[in-house]
C-alpha positions in Angstrom: -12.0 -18.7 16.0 -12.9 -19.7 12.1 -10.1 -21.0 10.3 -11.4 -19.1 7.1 -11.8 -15.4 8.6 -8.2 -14.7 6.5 -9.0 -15.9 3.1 -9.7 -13.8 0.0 -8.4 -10.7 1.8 -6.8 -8.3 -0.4 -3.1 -6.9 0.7 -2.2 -5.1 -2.5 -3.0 -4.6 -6.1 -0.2 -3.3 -8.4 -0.2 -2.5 -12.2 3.1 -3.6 -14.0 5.8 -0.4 -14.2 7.8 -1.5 -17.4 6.4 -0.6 -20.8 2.6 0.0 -21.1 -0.1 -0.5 -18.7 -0.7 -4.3 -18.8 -0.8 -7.0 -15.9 -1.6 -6.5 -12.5 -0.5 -8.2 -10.0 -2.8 -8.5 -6.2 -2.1 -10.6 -3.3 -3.9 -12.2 -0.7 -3.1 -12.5 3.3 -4.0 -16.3 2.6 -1.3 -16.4 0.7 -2.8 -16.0 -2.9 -0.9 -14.2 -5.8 -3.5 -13.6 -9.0 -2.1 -12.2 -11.9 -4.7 -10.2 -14.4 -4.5 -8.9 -17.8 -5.4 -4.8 -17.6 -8.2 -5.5 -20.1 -9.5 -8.4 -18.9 -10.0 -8.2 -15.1 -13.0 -10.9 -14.8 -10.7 -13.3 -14.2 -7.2 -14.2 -13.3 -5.3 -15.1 -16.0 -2.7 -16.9 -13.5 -2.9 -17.8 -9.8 0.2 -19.4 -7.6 -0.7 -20.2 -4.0 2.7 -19.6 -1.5 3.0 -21.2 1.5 2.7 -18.3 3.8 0.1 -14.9 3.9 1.1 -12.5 1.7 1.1 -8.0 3.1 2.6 -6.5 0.0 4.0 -7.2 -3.6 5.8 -5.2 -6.0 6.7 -5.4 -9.5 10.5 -5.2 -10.7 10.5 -2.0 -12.7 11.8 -2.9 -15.9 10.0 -6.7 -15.5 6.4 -8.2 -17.1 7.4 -11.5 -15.6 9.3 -10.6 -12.4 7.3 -9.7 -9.3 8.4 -9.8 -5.5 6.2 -10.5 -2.4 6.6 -9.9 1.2 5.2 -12.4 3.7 3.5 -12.3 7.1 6.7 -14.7 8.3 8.9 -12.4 7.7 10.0 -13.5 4.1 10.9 -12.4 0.6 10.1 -14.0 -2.1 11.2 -13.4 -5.8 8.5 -14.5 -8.2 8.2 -15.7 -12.1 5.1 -15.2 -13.0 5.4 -16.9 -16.7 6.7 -20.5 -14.6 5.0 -19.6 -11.5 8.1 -20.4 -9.8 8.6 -18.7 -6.1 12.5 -18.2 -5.1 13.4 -17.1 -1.5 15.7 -14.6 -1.4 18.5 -13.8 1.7 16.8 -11.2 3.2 13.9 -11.4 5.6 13.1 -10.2 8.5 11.7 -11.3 11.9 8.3 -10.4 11.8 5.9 -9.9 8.8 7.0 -7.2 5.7 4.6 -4.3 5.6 5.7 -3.2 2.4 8.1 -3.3 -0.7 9.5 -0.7 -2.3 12.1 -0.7 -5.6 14.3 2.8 -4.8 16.5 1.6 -8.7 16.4 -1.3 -11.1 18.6 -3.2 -8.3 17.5 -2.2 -4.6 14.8 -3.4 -3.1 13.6 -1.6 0.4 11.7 -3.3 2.6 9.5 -2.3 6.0 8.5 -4.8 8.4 6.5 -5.5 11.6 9.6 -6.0 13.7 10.7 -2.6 13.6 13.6 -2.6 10.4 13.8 -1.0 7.2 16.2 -3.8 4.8 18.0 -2.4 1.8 18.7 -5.3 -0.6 20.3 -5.2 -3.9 19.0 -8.4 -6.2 22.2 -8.5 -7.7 23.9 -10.0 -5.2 23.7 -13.7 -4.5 24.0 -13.0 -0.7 21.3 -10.6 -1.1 21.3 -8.5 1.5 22.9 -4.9 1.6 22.5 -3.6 5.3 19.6 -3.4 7.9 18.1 0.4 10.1 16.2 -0.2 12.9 13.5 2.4 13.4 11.7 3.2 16.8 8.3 1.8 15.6 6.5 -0.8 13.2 6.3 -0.1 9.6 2.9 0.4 8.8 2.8 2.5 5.4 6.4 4.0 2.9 6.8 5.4 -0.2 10.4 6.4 -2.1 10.3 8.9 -5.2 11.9 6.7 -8.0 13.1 9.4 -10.2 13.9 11.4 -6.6 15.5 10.7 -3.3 12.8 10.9 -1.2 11.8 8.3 0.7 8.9 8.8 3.5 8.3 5.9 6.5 5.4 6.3 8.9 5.1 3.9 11.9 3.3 3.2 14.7 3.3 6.0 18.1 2.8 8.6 14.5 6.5 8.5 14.3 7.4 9.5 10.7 10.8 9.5 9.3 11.6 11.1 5.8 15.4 9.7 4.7 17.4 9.9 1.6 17.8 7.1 -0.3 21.2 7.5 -1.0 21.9 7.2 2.7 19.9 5.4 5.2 22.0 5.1 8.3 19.9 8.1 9.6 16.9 9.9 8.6 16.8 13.8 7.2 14.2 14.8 9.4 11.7 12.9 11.9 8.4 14.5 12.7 4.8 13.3 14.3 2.3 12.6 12.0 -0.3 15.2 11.6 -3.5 12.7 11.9 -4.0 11.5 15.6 -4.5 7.6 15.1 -3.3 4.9 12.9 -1.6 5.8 9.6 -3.1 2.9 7.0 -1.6 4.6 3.7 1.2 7.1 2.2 2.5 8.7 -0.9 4.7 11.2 -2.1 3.5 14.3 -3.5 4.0 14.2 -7.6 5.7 17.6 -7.4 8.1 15.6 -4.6 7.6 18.6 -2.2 5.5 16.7 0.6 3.2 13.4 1.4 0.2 12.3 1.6 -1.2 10.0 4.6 -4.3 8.5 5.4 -5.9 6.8 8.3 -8.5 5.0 9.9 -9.6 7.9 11.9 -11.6 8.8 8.9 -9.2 11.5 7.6 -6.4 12.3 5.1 -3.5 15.0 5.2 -1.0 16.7 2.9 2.1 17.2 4.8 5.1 19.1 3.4 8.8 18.4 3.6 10.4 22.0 4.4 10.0 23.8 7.7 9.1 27.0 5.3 6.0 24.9 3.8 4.8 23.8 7.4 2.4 26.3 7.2 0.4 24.3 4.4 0.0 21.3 6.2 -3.3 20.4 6.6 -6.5 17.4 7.2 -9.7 16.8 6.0 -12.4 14.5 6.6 -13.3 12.1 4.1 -15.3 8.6 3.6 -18.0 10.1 6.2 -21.3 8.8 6.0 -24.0 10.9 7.4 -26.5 9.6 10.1 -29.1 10.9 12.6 -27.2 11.5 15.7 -23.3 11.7 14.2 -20.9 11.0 11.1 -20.3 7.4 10.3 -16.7 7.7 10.2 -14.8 4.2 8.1 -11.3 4.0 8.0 -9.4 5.4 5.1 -7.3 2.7 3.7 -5.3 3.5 0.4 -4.4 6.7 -1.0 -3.0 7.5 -4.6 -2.1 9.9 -7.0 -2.7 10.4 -10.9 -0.7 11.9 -13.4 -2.7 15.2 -13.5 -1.9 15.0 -9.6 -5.5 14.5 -8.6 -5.8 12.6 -4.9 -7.2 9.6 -4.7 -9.1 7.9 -1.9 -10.3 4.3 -1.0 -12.3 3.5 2.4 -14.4 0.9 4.5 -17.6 2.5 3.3 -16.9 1.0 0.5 -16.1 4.0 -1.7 -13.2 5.5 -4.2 -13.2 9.5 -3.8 -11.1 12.0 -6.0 -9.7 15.2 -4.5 -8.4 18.2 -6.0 -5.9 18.5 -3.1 -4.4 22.0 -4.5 -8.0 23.3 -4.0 -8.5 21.1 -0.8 -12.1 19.8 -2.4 -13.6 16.6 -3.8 -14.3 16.7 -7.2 -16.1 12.8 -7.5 -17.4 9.7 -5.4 -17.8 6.4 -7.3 -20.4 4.2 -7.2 -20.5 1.8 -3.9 -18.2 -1.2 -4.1 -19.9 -4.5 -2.4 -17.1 -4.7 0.4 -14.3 -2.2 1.5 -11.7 -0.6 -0.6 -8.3 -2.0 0.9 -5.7 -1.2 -2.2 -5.3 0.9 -5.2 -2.5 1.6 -7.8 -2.7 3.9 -10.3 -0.9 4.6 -13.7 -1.8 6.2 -16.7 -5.7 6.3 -17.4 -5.8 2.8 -15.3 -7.2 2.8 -11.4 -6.7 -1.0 -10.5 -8.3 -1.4 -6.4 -9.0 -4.1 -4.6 -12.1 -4.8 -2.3 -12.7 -7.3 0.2 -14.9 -8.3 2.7 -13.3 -7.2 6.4 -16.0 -7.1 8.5 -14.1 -9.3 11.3 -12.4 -5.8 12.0 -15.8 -5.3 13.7 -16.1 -8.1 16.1 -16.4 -7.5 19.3 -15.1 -11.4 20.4 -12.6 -13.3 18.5 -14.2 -15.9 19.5 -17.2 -15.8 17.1 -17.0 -17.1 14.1 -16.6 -15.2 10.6 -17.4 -16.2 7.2 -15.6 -13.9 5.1 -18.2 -13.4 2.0 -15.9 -12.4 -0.7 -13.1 -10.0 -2.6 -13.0 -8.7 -6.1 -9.9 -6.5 -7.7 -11.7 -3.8 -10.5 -10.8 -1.5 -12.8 -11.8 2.0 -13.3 -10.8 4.1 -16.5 -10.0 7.5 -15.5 -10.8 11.1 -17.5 
């Protein structure tokens, strides 16, 4: 198996949350953190290379310089971009962290691999506030900040919505309404439902009351059409905008927007070299990241793979 099949892979790409638009911060599964300025994304402006892969980051939300990172071995780190100093913190978990979530200024929720959510409040020098163990892996969350929403969809299509005030049990667990592998999820802007996409070639809007049920509903999406049948890519991130228009990112290499109210698409971007993995959006800015995954393909893991490259772009939006 090639030693290099992991590098340049793109985990996540995040714009800063305090103050105006400007850094992003994107990750790497070889372990890469790269640091851009919003109006200069040719280049890193920074790069610190941890020890271990990297599946998710996170900005602090009232932070330019204070970013955290959640690591295939389980670990959190707390990172300083301006010194590009990494600092472990107490809570971890036992297999890797899926994704990283600030519900306040202080707490921290993580989702891992080993089957945990992890509430930690940085304020603490032991870190760690209390652990929920959950049925199934973590694969995608999101939490309302200015709500108390928070959404978690694992693997079986388990989905448990909690409230943040109180995790020791969720509000309501339901089966997610796509059939395979939930890569993506986010909170509706009006806080009423989620969004979920998967690599079944699909997307859905799901809603939170049982009097809304009745809205639910999927669509096909990053489809490309051949002789016989569909080209169906996996749909990996999914995003909203301010003006609450749906975003889309795939392995056919494309970005789509939705009017989800109206359940059509209203745009496809140009073709990206490699596949759309990540995406974060605020204000007029659409940061994503692309990368080559091809060895998703393979049918051995025992031929070799070169990955040929990643990029993280910028699109201004309408």
């Amino acid at each position: 198996m090639s030693t290099q099949k992991p590098v340049g892979i793109l985990t996540s790409t995040n714009i800063n949350d305090a103050g105006t638009p400007s850094h992003v911060v994107a990750s790497k599964i070889n372990g890469d953190l790269l640091l851009y300025q919003i109006e200069d994304m040719d280049t890193p402006s920074n790069q610190i290379t941890l020890d271990t892969g990297v599946l998710s980051s996170c900005w602090h939300p009232t932070s330019n310089t204070k970013a955290y990172t959640g690591h295939l071995d389980g670990n959190i780190l707390e990172i300083d971009i301006e010194k590009s100093i990494a600092n472990l913190t107490n809570s971890s978990h036992m297999l890797g962290v899926r994704k990283l979530i600030f519900l306040d200024e202080n707490q921290i929720l993580s989702g891992s691999w080993d089957k945990s959510l992890a509430l930690t409040d940085i304020r603490s020098p032991l870190n760690h506030k209390y652990r929920v163990g959950l049925p199934g892996k973590v694969l995608a969350m999101d939490s309302s900040f200015n709500g108390y929403e928070t959404v978690v969809s694992m693997t079986d299509r388990i989905i448990h919505v909690y409230d943040k005030r109180d995790f020791s049990k969720p509000v309501n667990v339901r089966e997610s309404g796509l059939r395979y592998q939930v890569r993506d999820l986010k909170i509706l802007p009006n806080r009423k439902g989620y969004a979920t996409c998967s690599i079944e070639g699909k997307a859905s809007i799901e809603y939170f009351s049982e009097h809304d049920l009745h809205l639910n509903y999927a669509f096909k999406c990053h489809r490309t059409p051949q002789e016989e049948a569909d080209l169906v890519s996996p749909v990996n991130c999914i995003q909203f905008d301010e003006k609450e228009r749906l975003f889309t990112g795939g392995s056919d290499c494309r970005i789509c927007e939705w009017d989800y109210h109206q359940k059509k698409r209203l745009k496809q971007f140009s073709k990206e070299p490699w596949s759309v993995l990540t995406m974060s959006i605020r204000e007029k800015y659409l940061v994503y990241g692309v990368s080559d995954d091809g060895y998703k393909n393979m049918v051995s893991e025992r031929r070799q793979y070169s990955v040929e490259g990643s990029l993280v772009g910028l699109k201004i939006l309408e």
